[in-house]
C-alpha positions in Angstrom: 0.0 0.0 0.0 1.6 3.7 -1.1 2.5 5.5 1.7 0.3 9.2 2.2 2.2 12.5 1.8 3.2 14.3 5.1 4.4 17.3 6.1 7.3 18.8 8.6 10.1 21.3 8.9 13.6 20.7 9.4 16.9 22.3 9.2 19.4 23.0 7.7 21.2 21.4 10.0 19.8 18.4 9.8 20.0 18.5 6.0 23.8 19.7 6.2 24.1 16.1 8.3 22.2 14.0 6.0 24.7 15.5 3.0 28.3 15.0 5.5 26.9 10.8 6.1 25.9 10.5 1.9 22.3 9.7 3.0 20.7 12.5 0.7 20.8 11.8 -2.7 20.8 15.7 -4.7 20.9 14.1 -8.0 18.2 11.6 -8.8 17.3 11.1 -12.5 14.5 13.4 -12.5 16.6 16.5 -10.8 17.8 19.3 -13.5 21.4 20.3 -13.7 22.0 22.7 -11.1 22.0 25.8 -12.9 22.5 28.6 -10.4 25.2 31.2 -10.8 26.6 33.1 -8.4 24.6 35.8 -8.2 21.9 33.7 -7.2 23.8 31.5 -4.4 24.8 34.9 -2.9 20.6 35.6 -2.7 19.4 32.6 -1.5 21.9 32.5 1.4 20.9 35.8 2.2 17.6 35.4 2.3 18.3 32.3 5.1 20.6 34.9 7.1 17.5 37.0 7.3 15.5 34.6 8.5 13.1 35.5 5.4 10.8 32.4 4.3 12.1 30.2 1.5 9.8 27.3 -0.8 9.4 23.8 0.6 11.9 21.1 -0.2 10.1 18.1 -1.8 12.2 14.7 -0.6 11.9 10.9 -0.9 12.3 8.7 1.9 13.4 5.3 1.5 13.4 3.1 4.5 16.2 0.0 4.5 15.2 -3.2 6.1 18.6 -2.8 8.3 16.3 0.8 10.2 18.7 3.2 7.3 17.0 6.0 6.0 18.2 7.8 2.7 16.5 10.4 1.3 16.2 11.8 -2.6 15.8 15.3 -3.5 12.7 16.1 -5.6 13.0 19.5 -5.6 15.2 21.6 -3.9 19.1 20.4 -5.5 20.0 24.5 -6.2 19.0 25.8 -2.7 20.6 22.7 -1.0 23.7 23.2 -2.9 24.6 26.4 -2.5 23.9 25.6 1.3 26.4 22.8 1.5 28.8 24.8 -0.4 28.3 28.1 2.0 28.6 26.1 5.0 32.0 24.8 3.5 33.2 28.2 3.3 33.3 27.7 -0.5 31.7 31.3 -1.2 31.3 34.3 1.2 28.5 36.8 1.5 28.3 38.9 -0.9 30.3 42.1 -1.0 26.7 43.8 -1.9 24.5 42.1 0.8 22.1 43.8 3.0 23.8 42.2 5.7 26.8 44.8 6.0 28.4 43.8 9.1 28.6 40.0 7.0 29.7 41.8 3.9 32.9 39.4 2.7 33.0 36.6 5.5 33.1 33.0 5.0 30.8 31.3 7.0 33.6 30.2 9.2 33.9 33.8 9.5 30.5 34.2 11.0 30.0 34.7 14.5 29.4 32.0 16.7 25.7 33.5 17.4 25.1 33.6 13.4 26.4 30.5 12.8 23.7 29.1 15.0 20.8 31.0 13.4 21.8 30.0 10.3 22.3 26.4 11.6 18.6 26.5 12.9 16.4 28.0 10.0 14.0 25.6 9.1 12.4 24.5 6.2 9.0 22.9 5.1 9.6 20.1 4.0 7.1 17.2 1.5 8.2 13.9 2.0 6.5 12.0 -1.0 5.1 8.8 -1.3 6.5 6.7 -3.9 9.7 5.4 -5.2 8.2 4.8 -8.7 10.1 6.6 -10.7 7.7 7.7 -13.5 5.4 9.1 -11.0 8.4 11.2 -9.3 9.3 12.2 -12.5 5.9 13.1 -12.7 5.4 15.2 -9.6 9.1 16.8 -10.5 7.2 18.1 -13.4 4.2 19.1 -11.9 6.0 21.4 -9.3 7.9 23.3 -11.8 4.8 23.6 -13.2 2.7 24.8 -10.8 5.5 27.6 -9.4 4.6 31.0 -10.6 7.2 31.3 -13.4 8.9 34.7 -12.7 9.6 36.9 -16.0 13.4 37.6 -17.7 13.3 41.1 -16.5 12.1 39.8 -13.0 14.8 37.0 -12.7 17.0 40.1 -13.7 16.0 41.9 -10.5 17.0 38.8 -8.5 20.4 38.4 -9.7 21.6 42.4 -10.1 22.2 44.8 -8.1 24.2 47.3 -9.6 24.7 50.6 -10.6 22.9 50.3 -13.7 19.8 47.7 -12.4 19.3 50.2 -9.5 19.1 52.9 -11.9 16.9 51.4 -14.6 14.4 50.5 -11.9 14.5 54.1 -10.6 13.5 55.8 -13.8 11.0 53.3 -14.2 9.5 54.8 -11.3 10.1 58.3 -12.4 8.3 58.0 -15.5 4.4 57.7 -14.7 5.2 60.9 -12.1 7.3 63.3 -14.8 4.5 61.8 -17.6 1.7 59.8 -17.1 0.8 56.7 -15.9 -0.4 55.7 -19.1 2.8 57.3 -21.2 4.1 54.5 -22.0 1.4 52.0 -21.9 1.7 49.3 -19.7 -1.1 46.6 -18.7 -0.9 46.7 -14.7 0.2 43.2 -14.8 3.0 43.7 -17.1 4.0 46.2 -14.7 4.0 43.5 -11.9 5.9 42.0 -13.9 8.3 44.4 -14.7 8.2 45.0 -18.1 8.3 48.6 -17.3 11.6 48.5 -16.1 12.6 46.2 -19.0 11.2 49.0 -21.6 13.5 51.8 -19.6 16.2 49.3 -19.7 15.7 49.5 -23.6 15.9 53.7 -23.6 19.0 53.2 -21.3 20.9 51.3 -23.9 18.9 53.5 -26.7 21.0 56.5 -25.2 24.2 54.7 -24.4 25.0 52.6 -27.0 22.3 53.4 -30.1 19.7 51.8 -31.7 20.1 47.8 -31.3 18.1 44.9 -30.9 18.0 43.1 -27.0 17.2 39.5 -27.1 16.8 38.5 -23.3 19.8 36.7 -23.2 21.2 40.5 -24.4 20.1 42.1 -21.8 21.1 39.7 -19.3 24.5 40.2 -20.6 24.7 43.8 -20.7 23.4 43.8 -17.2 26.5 41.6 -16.3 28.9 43.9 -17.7 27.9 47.0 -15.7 27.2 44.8 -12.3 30.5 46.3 -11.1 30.9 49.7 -12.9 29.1 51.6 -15.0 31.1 54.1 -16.6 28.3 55.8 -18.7 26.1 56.1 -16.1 25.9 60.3 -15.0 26.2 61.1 -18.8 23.2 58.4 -19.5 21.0 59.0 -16.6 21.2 63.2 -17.6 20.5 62.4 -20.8 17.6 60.4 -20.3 16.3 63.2 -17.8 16.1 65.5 -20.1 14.7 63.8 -23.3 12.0 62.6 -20.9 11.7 66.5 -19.2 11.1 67.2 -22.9 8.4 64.9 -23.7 6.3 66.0 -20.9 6.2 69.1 -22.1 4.7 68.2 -25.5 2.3 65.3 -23.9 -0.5 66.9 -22.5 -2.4 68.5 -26.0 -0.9 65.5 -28.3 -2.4 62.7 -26.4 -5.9 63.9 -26.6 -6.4 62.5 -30.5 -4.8 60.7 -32.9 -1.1 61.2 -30.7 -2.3 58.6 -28.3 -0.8 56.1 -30.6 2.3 57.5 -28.9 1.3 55.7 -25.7 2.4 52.5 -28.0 6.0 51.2 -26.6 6.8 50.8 -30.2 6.1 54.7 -30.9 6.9 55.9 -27.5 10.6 54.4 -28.5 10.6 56.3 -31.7 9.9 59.5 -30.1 12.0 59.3 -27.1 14.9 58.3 -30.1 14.0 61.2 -32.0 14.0 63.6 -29.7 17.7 62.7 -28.0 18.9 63.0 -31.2 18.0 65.8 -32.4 18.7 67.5 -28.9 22.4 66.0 -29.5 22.4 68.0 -32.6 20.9 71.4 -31.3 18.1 71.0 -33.8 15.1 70.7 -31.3 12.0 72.6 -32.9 9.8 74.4 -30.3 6.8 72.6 -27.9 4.6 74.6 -30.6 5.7 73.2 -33.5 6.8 69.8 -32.2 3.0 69.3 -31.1 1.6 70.2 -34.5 3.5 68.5 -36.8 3.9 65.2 -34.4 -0.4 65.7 -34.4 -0.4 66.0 -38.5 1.6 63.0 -38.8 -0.4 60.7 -36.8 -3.3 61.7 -38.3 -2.5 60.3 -41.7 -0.7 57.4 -39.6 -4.1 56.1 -38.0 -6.3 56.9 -41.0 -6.1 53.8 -43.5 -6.8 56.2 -46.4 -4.4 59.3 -45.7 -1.7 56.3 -44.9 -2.7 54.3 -48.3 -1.5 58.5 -49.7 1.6 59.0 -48.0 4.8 56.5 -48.6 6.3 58.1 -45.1 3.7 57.6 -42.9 2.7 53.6 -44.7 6.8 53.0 -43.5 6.4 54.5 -39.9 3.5 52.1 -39.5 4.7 48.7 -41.1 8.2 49.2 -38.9 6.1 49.8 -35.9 3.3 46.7 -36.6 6.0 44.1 -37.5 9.2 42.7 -35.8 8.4 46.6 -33.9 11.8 45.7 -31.5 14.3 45.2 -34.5 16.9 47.1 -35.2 16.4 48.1 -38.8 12.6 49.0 -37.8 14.1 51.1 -34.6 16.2 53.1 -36.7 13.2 53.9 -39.3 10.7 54.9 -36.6 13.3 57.2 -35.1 14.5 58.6 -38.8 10.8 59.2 -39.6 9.9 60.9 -36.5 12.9 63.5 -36.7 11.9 64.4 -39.9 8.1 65.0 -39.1 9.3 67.2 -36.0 12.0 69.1 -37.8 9.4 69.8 -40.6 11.0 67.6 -43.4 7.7 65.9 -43.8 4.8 66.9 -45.1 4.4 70.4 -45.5 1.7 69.8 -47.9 0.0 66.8 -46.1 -0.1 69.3 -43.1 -1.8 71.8 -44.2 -4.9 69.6 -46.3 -5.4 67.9 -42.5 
């Protein structure tokens, strides 16, 4: 007869001693490869030194004739690990934990009181039922199923804690006060999400590096590389100030018609691009005329007919409807736009509208 689930806490402790007498198996045939990097490690064991809750570890008993137990981790190899190898003194606490006074140390480093705490935390644990392997496999795949799968940008705010995250998530802030909470548009779960602070990560490199294409794995990288320093950042974060200090000074009359297609993240890109460019060249038009001719132009944008009419206006919306985040589509959008604010476009569509 299968034996029922049931439910306790333990230690880590007690795990730590399991690991040290090879009675807890971390790498049954249904475990992934442990894929944590550093960053991570460094996390998780803060999060144990603050006594802050962590998930349950899911294990499988197995009871020898001869009274031995052994156990089999289900889920819970990555936490475990990085455990075993902080109690080791493999790692230290991170240089940028919120723990200052552990900032650096080796766990053998610790005081005797810490030591302790950190000795005691305890776990929830699952112990599971079977030893059938299909249905462990089975209930491995369930649980990584069932956990709430947290977003790239939201793994990003996990792992980084530098200069440039901190920064990006600050403007991200800033925006909805210096604009509107609608300017850019974002769906209130996308901002639980974080995809706000992914978009301003996108205007960051926009005004750093130019117009380029981010795949995730591209912005995790260019996260990495300004963890430690971020040499661009006063120049950057001035920059983006401004552009955005200029945008809310043209928002208020162009959203109310056809210019709320500028609450688009596609669009909203385009004009943020166009107007730190031409503010790098000293060729900023007036609030005046930015307004008017960014309002003609989206007029014939949103109208099927006046777009059908106007060759400029048909390419500002094809790079903005397909493949809206590549680079050759960016750089249209953004050449477009100066043009209509710097009055290269449309004299003539302007003034039949």
């Amino acid at each position: 007869m299968p034996r029922e689930r049931r439910q306790t806490t333990q230690t880590v402790a007690w795990f730590r001693d399991l690991w040290a007498r090879e009675l807890l198996e971390l790498d049954p045939p249904y475990q992934r490869r442990s894929v944590w990097n550093q960053s991570y490690k460094d996390y998780f064991i803060e999060t144990l030194m603050l006594q802050y809750p962590a998930p349950a570890i899911f294990i499988y008993e197995n009871m020898s004739a001869d009274g031995i137990a052994t156990y089999s981790v289900v889920d819970g190899k990555q936490r475990l690990s990085a455990i075993f190898e902080f109690t080791s003194s493999q790692f230290p606490v991170s240089e940028k934990s919120a723990i200052k006074r552990a900032r650096g140390l080796f766990f053998n480093q610790l005081s005797e009181e810490e030591r302790k705490e950190f000795w005691s935390y305890q776990f929830a644990v699952e112990y599971l039922p079977t030893t059938d392997d299909s249905t462990l496999n089975n209930i491995f795949d369930r649980i990584n199923r069932n956990v709430a799968r947290l977003t790239p940008q939201e793994l990003r705010h996990a792992r980084y804690n530098g200069q440039f995250a901190r920064t990006c998530e600050e403007l991200a802030e800033i925006l909805p006060v210096v604009l509107a909470p609608d300017f850019p548009r974002f769906a209130p779960a996308s901002r639980r999400q974080m995809k706000d602070v992914e978009f301003v990560t996108n205007l960051l490199l926009l005004t750093e590096e130019g117009v380029r294409a981010y795949s995730q794995d591209d912005l995790d990288r260019e996260y990495g590389s300004r963890e430690d320093e971020w040499s661009e950042q006063q120049r950057v974060d001035v920059e983006f100030r401004e552009t955005i200090r200029t945008m809310s000074e043209i928002y208020p009359e162009l959203l109310s018609g056809a210019g709320k297609r500028l609450k688009n993240q596609a669009d909203f890109y385009s004009l943020y691009g166009a107007i730190l460019e031409l503010s790098r060249q000293g060729a900023l038009p007036g609030k005046a005329e930015m307004n008017e001719r960014l309002a003609s132009f989206m007029n014939v944008v949103v109208n099927d007919d006046d777009r059908t009419n106007d060759d400029v206006a048909k390419r500002y919306f094809e790079a903005a409807r397909s493949a809206s985040n590549d680079a050759l589509q960016r750089r249209t959008r953004i050449a477009i736009v100066k043009d209509v604010l710097t009055g290269v476009w449309g004299a003539g569509t302007a003034k039949r509208l």
